[in-house]
FIMIKE-923229 format. One record per residue (C-alpha): x, y, z; residue in three letters. Coordinates in pm, 1 decimal. Example, Ala and Ser with C-alpha at 12.3 -4.5 7.8 and 13.67 -1.06 7.14 Angstrom:
// FIMIKE-923229
c1->1230.0, c2->-450.0, c3->780.0, code->ala
c1->1367.0, c2->-106.0, c3->714.0, code->ser
END
This chain:
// FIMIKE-923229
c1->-1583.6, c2->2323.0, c3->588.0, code->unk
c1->-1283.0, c2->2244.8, c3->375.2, code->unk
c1->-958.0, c2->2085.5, c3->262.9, code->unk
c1->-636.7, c2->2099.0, c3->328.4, code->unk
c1->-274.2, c2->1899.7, c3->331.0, code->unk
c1->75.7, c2->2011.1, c3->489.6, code->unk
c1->392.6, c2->1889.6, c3->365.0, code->unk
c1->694.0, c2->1866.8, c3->586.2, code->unk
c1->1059.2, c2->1679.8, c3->445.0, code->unk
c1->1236.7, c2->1603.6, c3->163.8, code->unk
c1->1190.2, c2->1930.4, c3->-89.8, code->unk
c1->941.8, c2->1792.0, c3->-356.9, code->unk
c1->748.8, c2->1952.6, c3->-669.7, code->unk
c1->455.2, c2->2087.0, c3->-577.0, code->unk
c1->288.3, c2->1937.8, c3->-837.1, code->unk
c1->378.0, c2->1594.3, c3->-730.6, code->unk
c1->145.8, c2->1604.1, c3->-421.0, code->unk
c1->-113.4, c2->1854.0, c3->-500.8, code->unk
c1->-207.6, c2->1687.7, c3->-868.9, code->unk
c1->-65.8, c2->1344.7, c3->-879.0, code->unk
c1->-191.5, c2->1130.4, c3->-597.4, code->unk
c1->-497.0, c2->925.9, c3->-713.6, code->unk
c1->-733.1, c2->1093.2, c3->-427.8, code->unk
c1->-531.7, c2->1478.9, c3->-425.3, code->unk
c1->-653.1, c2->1788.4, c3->-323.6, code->unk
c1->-745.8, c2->1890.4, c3->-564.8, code->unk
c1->-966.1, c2->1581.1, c3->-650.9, code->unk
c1->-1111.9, c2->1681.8, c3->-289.0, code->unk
c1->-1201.5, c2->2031.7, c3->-388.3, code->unk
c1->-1462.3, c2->1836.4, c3->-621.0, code->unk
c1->-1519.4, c2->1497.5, c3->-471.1, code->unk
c1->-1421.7, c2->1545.9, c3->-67.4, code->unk
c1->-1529.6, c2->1188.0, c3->91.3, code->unk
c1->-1501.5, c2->1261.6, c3->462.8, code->unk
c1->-1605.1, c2->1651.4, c3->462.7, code->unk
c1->-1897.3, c2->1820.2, c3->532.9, code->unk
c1->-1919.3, c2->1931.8, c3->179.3, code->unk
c1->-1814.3, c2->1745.4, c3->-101.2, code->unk
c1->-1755.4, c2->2044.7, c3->-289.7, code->unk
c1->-1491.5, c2->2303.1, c3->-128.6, code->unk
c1->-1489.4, c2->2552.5, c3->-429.2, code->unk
c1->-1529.3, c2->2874.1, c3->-252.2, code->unk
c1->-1126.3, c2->3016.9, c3->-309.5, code->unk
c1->-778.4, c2->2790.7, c3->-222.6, code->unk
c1->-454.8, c2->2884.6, c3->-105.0, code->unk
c1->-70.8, c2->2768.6, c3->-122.3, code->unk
c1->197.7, c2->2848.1, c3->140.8, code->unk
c1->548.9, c2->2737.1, c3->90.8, code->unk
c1->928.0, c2->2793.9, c3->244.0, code->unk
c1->1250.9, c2->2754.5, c3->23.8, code->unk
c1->1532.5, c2->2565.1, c3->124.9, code->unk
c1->1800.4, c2->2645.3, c3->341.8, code->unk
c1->2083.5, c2->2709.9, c3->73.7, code->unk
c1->1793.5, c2->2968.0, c3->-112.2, code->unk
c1->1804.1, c2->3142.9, c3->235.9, code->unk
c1->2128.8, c2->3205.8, c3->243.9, code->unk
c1->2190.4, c2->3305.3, c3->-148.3, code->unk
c1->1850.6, c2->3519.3, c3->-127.6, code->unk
c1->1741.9, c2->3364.6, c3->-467.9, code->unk
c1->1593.6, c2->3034.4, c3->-599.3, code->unk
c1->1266.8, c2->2948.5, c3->-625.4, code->unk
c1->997.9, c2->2977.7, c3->-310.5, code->unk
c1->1245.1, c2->3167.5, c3->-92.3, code->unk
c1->987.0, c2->3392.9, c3->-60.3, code->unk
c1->1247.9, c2->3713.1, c3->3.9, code->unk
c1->1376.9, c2->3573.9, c3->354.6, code->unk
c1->1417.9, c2->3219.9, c3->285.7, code->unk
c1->1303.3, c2->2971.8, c3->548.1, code->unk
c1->1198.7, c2->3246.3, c3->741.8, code->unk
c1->976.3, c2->3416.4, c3->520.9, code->unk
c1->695.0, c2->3191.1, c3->348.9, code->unk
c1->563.9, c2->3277.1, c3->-25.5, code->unk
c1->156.2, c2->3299.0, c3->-48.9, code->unk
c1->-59.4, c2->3279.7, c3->-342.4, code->unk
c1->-450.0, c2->3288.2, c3->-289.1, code->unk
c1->-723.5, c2->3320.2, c3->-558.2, code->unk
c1->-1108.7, c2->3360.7, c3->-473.0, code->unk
c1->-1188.7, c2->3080.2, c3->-754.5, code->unk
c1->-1189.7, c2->2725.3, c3->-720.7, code->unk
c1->-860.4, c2->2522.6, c3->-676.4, code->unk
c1->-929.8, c2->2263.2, c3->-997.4, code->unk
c1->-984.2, c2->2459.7, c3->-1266.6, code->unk
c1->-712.6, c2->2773.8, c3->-1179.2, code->unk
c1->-407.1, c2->2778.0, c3->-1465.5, code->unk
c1->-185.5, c2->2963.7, c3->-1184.8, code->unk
c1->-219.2, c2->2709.7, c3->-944.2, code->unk
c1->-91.8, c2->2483.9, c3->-1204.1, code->unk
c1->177.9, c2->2653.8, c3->-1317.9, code->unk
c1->325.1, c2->2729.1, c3->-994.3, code->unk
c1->281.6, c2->2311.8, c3->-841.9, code->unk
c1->508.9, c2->2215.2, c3->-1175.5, code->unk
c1->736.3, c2->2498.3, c3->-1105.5, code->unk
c1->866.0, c2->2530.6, c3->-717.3, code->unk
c1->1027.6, c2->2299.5, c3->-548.1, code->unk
c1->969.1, c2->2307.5, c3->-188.6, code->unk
c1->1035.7, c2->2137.4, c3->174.7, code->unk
c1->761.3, c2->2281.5, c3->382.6, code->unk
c1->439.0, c2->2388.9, c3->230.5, code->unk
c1->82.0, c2->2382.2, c3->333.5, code->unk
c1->-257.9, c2->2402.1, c3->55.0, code->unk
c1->-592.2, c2->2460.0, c3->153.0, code->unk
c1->-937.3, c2->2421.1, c3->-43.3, code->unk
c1->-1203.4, c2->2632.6, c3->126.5, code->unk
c1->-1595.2, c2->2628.3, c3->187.5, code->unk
c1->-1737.3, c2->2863.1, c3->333.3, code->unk
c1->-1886.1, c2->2870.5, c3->670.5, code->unk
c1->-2073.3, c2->3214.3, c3->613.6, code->unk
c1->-1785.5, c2->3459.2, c3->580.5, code->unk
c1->-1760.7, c2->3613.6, c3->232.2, code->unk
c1->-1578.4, c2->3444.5, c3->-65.7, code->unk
c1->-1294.4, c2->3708.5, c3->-64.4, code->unk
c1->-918.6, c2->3667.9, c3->-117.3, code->unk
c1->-848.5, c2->3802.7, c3->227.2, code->unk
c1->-1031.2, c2->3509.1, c3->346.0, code->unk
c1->-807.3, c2->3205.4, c3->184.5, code->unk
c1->-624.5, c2->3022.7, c3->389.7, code->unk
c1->-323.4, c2->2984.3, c3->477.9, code->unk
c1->-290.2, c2->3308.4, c3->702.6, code->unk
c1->91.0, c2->3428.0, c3->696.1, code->unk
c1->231.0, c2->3666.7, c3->979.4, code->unk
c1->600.3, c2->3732.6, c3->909.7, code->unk
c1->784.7, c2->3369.4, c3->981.3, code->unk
c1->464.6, c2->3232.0, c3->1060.5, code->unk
c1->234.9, c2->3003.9, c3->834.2, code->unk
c1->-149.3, c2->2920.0, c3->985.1, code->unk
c1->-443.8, c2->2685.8, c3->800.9, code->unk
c1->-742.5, c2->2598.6, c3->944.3, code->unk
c1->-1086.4, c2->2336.3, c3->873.3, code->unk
c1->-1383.5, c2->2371.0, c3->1152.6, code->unk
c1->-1537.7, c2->2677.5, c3->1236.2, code->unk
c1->-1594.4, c2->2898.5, c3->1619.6, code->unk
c1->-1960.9, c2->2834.4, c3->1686.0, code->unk
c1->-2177.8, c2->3120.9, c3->1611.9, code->unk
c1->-1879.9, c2->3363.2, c3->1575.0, code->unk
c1->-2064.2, c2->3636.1, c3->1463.0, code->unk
c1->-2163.9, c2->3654.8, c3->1810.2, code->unk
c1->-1822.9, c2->3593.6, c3->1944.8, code->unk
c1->-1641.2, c2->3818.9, c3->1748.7, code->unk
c1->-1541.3, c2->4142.0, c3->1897.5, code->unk
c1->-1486.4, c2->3958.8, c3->2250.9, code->unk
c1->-1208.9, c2->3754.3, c3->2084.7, code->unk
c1->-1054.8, c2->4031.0, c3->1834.7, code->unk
c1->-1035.3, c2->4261.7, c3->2142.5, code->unk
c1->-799.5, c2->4003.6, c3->2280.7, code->unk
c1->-623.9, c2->4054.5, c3->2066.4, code->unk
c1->-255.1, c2->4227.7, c3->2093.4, code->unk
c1->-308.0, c2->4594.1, c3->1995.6, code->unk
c1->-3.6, c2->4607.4, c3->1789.6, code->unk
c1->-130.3, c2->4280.3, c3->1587.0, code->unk
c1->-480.9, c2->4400.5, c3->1504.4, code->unk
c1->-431.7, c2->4606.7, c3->1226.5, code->unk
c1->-270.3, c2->4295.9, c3->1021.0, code->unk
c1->-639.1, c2->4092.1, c3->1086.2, code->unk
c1->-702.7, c2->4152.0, c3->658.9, code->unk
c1->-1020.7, c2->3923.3, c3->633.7, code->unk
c1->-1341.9, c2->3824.8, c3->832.6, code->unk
c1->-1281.6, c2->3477.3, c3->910.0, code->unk
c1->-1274.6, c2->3313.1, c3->1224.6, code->unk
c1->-971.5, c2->3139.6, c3->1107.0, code->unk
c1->-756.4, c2->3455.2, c3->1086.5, code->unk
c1->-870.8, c2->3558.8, c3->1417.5, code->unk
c1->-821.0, c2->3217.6, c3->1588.1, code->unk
c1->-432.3, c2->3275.1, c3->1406.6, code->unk
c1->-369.9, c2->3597.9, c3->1564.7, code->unk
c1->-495.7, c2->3518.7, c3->1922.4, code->unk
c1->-233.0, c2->3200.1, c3->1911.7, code->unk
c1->7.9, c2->3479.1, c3->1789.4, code->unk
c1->-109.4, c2->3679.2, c3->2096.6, code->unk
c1->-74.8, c2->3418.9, c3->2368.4, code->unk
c1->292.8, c2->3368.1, c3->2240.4, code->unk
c1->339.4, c2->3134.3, c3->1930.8, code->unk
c1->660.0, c2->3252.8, c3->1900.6, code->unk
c1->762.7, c2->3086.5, c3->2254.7, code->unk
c1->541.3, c2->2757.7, c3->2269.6, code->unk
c1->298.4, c2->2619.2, c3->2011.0, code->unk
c1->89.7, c2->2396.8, c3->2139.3, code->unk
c1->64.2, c2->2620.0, c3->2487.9, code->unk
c1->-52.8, c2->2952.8, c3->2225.2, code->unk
c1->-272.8, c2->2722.5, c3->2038.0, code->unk
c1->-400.1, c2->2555.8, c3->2393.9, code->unk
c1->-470.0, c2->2856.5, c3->2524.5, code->unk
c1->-633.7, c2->3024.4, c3->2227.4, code->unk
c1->-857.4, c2->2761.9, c3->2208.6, code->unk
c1->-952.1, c2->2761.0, c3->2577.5, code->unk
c1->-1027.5, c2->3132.2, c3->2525.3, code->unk
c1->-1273.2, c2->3029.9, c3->2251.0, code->unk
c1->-1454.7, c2->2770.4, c3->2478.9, code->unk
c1->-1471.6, c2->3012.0, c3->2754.6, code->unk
c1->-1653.0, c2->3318.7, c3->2533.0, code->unk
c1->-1812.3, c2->3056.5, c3->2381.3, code->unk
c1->-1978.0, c2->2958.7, c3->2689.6, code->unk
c1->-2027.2, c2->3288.7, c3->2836.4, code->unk
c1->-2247.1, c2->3365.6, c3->2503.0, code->unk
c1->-2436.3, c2->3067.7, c3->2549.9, code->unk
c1->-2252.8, c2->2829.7, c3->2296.7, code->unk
c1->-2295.7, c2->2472.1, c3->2409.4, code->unk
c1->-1999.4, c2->2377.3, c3->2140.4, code->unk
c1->-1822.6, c2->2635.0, c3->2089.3, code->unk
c1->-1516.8, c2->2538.7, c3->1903.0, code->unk
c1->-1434.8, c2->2265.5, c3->1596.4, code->unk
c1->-1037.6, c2->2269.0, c3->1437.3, code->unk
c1->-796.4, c2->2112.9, c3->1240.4, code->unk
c1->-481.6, c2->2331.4, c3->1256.0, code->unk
c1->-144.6, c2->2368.2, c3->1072.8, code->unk
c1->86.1, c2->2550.1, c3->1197.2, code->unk
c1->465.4, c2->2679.0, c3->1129.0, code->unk
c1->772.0, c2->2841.9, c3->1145.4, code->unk
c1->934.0, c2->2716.9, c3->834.5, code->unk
c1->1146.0, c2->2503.2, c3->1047.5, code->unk
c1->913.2, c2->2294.0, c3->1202.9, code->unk
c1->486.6, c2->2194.5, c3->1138.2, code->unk
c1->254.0, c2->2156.8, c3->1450.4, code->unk
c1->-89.3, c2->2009.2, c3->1299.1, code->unk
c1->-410.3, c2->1988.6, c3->1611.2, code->unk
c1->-751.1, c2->1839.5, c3->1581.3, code->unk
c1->-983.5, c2->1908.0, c3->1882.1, code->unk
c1->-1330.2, c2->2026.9, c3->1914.1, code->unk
c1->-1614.6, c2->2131.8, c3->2228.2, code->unk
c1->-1810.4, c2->1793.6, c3->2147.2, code->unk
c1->-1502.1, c2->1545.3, c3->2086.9, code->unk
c1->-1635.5, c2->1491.2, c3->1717.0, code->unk
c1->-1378.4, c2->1642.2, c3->1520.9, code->unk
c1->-1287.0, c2->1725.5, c3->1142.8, code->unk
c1->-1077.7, c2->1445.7, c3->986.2, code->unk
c1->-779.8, c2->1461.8, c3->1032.7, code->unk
c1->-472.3, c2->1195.7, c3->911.6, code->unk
c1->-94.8, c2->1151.1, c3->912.7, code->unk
c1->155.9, c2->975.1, c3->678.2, code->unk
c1->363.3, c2->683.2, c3->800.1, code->unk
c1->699.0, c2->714.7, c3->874.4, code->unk
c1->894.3, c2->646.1, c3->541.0, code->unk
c1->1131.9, c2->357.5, c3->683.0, code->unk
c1->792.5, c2->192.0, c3->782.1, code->unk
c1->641.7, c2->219.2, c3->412.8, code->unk
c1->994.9, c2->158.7, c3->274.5, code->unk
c1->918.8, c2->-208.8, c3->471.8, code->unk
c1->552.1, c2->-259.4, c3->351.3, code->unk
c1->641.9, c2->-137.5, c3->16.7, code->unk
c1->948.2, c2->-218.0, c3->-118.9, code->unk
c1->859.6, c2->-200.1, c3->-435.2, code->unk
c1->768.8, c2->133.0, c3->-476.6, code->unk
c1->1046.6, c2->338.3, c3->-583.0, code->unk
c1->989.7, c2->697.7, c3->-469.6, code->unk
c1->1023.2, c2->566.7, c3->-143.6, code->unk
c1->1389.5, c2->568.2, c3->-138.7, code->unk
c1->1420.7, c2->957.8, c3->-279.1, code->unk
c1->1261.9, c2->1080.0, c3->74.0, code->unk
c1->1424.9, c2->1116.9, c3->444.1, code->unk
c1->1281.6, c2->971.7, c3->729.3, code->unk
c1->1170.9, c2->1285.0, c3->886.2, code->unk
c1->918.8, c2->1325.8, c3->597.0, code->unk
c1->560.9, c2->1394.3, c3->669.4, code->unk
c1->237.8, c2->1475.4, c3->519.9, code->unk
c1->-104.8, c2->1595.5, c3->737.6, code->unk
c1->-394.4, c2->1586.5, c3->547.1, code->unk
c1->-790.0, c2->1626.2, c3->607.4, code->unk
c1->-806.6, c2->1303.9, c3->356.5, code->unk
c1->-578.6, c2->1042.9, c3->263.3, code->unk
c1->-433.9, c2->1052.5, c3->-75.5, code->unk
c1->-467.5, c2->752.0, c3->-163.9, code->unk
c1->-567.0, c2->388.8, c3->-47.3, code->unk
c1->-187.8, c2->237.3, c3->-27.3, code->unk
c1->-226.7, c2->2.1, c3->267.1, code->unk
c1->-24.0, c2->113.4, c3->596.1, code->unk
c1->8.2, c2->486.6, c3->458.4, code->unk
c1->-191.0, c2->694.3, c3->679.8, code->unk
c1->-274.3, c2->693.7, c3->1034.1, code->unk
c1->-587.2, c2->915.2, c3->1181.8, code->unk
c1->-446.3, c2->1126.2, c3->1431.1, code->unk
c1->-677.4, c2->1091.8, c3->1785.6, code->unk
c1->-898.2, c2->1273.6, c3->1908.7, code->unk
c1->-768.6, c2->1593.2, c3->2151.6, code->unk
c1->-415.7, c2->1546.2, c3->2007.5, code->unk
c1->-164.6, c2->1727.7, c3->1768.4, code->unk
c1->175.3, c2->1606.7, c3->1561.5, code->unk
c1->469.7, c2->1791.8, c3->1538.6, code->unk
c1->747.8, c2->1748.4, c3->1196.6, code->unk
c1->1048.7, c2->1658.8, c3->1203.0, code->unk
c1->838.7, c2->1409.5, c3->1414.0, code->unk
c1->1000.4, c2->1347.8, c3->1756.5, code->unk
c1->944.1, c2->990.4, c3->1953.1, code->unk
c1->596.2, c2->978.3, c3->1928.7, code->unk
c1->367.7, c2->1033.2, c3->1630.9, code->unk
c1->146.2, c2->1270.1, c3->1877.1, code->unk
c1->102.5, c2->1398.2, c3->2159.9, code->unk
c1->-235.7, c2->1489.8, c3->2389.6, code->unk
c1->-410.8, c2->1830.6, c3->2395.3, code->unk
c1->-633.8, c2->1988.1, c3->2534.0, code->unk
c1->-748.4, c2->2383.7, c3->2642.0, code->unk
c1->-590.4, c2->2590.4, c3->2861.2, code->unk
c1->-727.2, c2->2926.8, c3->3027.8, code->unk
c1->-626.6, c2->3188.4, c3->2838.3, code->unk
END
């Protein structure tokens, strides 16, 4: 399986989440605790947005061309830990919104078309778990696919497909209703083939505006899968800590692993739920399939 952390709030140096924290991601890609593998080496990926002033200059670092609405991607095939490009770019942009994922493979080739995250035009997708037997499942789900989306499927994962069936079944309109009902088309090809459990997902999703993050899976046994605190609450458990005060209350990290051990820092998100950032009135809210 894999990795992965998204970043939602205050605009922060890349660096300063990715390499600093005392458990990062990219101490998982070698030493993963609560993964399947403790070694996710098989390619990585960063997604980020630039701030709304770089939107509306057109310049400044991670505006990615379009600003908010157009995320930046950079992918290697390699492992995350030992990759000078990765490096450079964390101590380099600045960013309010970015997602990083550390991949093993589930059988799908190590390829660069295959590193997450996924980007289609506004739209930012990561994913850790894996459609049951999807070799077998394939070409039922990619021809449900939209026509007119098909041709941007680059890679062989069932990741990307998962991506562009939530695209299909309108992402742009409602999240978790597109994500709901890609994943009740899943369970029902699934099933129709003969797949017992058919689907198993963490997902990150967004628009540059706004992060969705899911877990769910067939057995109820999913993928790890936690959320930060709210920053007022840590600013009261942890008053002594001083980067607490540089961030805004609607900050939020998602991550398959916490980052560290900091007591009252991470929550697991439940079982058959999701969280949305800016976070609304509750941390998260239930989900489950829908037919498709």
């Amino acid at each position: 399986m894999c990795r992965w952390l998204a970043y939602s709030g205050t605009p922060v140096l890349l660096d300063d989440v990715l390499y600093r924290p005392a458990h990062s991601l990219i101490d998982q890609s070698r030493h993963s605790k609560l993964g399947v593998e403790t070694t996710n080496g098989d390619g990585f990926g960063l997604g980020w947005y630039g701030s709304r002033n770089e939107a509306a200059s057109g310049s400044g670092t991670g505006s990615g061309g379009g600003g908010r609405g157009e995320p930046s991607v950079f992918r290697d095939i390699g492992p995350a830990w030992s990759n000078r490009n990765l490096r450079e770019i964390a101590s380099y942009v600045r960013s309010p919104l970015f997602f990083a994922h550390v991949r093993a493979s589930t059988g799908t080739a190590v390829q660069e078309t295959n590193c997450h995250p996924f980007r289609h035009g506004r739209w930012l997708w990561m994913h850790n778990g894996a459609v049951t037997d999807f070799h077998r499942l394939r070409r039922d789900l990619c021809l449900a696919v939209d026509p007119a989306l098909f041709s941007a499927i680059e890679g062989s994962t069932d990741s990307e497909v998962m991506f562009y069936l939530a695209v299909t079944f309108g992402l742009d309109q409602d999240v978790p209703g597109a994500v709901a009902r890609m994943a009740g088309l899943v369970e029902r090809v699934g099933k129709e083939h003969g797949v017992e459990h058919p689907l198993q997902m963490t997902v990150a999703v967004s628009d540059g505006d706004r992060l969705w993050c899911f877990r769910y899976s067939s057995q109820g046994r999913s993928r790890s899968l936690f959320h930060s605190a709210r920053p007022e609450r840590l600013r009261e458990l942890h008053p002594d800590l001083a980067f607490l005060r540089g961030v805004d209350d609607a900050t939020r990290l998602v991550v398959s692993e916490p980052l560290g051990d900091l007591p009252g820092a991470w929550h697991e998100l439940p079982e058959g739920s999701y969280t949305v950032s800016p976070a609304d009135d509750a941390d998260h809210h239930p989900f489950w399939p829908e037919p498709a």
